[in-house]
C-alpha positions in Angstrom: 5.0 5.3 -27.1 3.1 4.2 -23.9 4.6 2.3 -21.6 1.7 0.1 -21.0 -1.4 -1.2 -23.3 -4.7 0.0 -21.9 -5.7 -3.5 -20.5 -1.9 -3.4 -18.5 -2.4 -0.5 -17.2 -5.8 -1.0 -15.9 -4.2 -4.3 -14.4 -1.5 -1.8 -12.4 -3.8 0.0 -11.1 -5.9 -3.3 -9.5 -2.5 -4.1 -7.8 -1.6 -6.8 -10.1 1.7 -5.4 -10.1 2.7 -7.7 -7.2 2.4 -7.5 -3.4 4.4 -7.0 -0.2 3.7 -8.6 2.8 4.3 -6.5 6.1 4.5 -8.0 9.4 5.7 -5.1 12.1 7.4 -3.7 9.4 7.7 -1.0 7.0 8.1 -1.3 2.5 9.4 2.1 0.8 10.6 3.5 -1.7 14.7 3.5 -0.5 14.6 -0.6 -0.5 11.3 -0.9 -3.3 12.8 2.0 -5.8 9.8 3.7 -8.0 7.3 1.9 -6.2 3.8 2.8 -4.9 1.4 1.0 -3.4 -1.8 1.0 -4.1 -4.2 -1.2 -1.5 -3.7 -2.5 1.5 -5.4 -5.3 2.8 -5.3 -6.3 6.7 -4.6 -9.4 7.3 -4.0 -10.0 11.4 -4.2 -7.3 13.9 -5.3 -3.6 13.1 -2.7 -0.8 13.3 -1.7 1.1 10.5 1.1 2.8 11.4 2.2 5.5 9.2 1.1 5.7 5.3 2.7 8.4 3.4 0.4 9.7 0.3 1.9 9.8 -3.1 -1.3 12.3 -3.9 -1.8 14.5 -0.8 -4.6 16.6 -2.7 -6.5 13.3 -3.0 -5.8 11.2 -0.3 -4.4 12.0 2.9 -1.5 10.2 4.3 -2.5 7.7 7.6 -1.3 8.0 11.4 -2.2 5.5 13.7 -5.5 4.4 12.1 -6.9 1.5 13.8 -8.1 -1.0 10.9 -10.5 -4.2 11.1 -9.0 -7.6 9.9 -9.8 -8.4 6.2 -10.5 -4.3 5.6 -8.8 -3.4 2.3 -7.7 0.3 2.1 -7.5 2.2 -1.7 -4.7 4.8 -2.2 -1.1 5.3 -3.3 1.5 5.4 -0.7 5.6 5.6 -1.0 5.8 4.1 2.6 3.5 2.2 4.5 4.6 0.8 8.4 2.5 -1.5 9.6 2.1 -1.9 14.1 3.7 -4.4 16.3 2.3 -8.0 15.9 0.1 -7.1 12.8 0.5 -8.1 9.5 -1.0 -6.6 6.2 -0.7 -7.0 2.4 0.7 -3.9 0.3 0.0 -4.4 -3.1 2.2 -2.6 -5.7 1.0 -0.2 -7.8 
């Protein structure tokens, strides 16, 4: 049996699974166990620290990537760290 119905598991993947917000700050797997997220949405300031890719053969994982305010980036990342003074919303996967 599937763990979700078709129309829930669409919703997971649109991030309705909750959110994280990250201010100078990192969300990960070791305190968020069997968590991905899956957008990532800059809120104030631009820096994208580190994003570590779930997928590496589709998406690459991000290093320093300087990101406009109100810029949403798609993926699936097991730890995102977001710069000093910035703040960003991680939405769960």
């Amino acid at each position: 049996m599937d763990k979700y119905s078709a129309s829930e598991a669409l919703n997971v993947q649109l991030g309705q699974a909750g959110y994280d917000i990250v201010t100078a700050t990192s969300v990960n797997q070791t305190t968020n166990p069997n968590t991905n997220w899956i957008a990532i949405t800059m809120i104030v300031g631009t820096t994208i620290t580190t994003a570590t890719s779930v997928d590496t053969n589709v998406w690459d994982s991000i290093s320093g990537l300087e990101v406009p305010a109100g810029t949403t980036i798609y993926g699936r990342w097991s730890v995102i760290t977001i710069g000093s003074g910035d703040t960003a919303i991680c939405y769960r996967g």
